[in-house]
N, C-alpha and C positions, 0 to 999 in steps of 0.2 A: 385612249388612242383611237383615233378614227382609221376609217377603212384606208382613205388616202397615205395617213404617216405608216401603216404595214405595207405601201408597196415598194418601200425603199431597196428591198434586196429581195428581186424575183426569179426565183431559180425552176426552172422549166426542167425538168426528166429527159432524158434520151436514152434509150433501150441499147443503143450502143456501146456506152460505158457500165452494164451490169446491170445490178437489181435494183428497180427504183424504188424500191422501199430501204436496200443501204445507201442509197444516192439521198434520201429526200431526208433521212434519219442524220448521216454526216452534215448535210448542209444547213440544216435546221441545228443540230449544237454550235457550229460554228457561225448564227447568226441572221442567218435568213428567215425574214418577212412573210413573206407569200410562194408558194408552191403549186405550180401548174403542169397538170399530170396531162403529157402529149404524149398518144401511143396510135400506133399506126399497124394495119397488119394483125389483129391479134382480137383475139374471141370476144363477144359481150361478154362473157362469162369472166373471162381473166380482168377486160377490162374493166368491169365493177367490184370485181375482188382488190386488185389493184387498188383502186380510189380509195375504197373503205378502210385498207390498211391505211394510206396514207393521211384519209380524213383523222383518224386514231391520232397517227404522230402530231401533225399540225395543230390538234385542239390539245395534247399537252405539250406543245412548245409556245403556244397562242399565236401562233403563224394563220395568215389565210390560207384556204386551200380552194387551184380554180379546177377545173375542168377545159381541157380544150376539146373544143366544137360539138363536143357530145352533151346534148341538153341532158338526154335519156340518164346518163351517166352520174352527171352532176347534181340530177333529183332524185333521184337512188340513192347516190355516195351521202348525202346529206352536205354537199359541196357548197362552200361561203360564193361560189360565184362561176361565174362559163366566159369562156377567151373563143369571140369569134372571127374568120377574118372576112374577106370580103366575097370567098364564094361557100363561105355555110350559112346555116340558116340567119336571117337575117334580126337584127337589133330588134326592130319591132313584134316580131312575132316571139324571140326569146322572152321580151319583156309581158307579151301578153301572156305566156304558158307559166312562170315562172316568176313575177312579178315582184319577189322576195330576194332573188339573187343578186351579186352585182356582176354587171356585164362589162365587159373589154371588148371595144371592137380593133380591129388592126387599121393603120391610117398610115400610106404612104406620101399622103402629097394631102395639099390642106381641103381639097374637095373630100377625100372619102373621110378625114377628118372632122367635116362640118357634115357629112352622109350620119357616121356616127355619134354627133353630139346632138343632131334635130332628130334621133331614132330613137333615144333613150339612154346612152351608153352611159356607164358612169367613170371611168378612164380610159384613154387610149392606148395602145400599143404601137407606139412609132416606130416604123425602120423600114429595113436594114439601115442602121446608120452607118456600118462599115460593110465592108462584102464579108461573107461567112461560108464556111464549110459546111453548117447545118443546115443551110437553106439554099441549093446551090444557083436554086433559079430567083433567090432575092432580088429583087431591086437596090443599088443604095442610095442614101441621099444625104451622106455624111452630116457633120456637124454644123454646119449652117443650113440646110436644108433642115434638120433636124431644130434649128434656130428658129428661123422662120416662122414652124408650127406651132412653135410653144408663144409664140410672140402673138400668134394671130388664137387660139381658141382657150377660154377657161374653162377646162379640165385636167383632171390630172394625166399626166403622162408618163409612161413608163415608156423610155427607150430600149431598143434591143437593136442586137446586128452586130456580130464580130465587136462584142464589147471586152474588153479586159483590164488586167488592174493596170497597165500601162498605158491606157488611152479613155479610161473612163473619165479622168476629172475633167476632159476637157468635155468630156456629153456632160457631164454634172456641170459645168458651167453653163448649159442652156435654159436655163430655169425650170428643170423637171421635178419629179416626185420620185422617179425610181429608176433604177436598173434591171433590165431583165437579161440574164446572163445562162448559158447553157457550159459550152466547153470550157470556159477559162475557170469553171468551177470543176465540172463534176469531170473534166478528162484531167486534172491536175492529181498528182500522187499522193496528196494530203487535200481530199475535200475540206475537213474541217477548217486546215490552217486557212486552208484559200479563201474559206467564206470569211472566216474572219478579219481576212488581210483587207478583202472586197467590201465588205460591212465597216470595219476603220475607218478607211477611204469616204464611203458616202456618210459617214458621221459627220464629215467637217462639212458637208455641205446640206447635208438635210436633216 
């Protein structure tokens, strides 16, 4: 399986809904691809302890495991790859320090899009494609905006933005590679089921 066919179900952490090592451990039985540890606010110390646990889980689930924007982090953790957006460090310089990782840049509109494919990246992060509670100062550019991008660059794409199991098939009708999904998994009362319901879903299309 290539690094692309693991970004089909990408469940991002939020310190909001509890311990991310029971968030990443649920959502990984219930099917999830790739896990990206986003922590804001909180020690190097917790947060490379953090990582390590979750690199643990992820190499026996065979899950990828990213890092967000912390390069330090993800060369520590022994991390499959770093998620950056458009004001940390930048694609080229990750690729110089780290050159073995895969990188995610964040692309809202098809210029930082093409910013991030002539820098290095090796998948995108489109969105907000719906407006979201986790991101409150998102941009969004719904599903045709989110069209658009997939039509004009080849890389893979993972969408995000107020995505859930009632509105994903239509982002999964844009020609993408994956989901990256935060609340509609890890705030639901049965992560497991969720991931699973969520992973179903993007079976029939990727």
């Amino acid at each position: 399986m290539s690094f692309s066919d693991k970004l089909k179900l990408y469940v991002i952490t939020d310190s909001r809904f509890g311990s991310e090592v029971d968030q990443v451990k649920q959502a990984l039985e219930g099917g999830a691809t790739s896990i990206q540890l986003r922590l804001k606010n909180v020690s190097t110390r917790y947060f490379l302890d953090t990582a390590k646990s979750l690199r643990k889980l992820t190499t026996d689930y065979d899950a990828l495991f990213f890092v967000n924007d912390r390069l330090d982090i993800a060369i520590a953790s022994n991390a499959d790859g770093i998620h950056v957006g458009m004001d940390d460090m930048p694609v080229e310089h990750v690729k110089e320090i780290a050159p073995n990782l895969i990188i995610g840049s964040s692309a809202y509109n098809i210029a930082e899009a093409n910013y991030g494919i002539n820098a290095g990246a090796d998948y995108l992060g489109v969105g907000a494609v719906y407006s979201t509670n986790t991101k409150l100062d998102a941009r969004y550019l719904g599903v045709d905006g989110l069209r658009n991008i997939s039509k004009s660059v080849n890389l893979p794409i993972v969408a995000i933005g107020g995505i859930s199991h009632q509105n994903c098939e239509d982002v999964l009708n844009c020609d993408i590679q994956g989901l990256a999904v935060i609340s509609a998994i890890l705030n639901s009362e049965d992560i497991v089921n969720s991931s699973k319901e969520m992973r179903n879903i993007i079976d029939k299309y990727i």
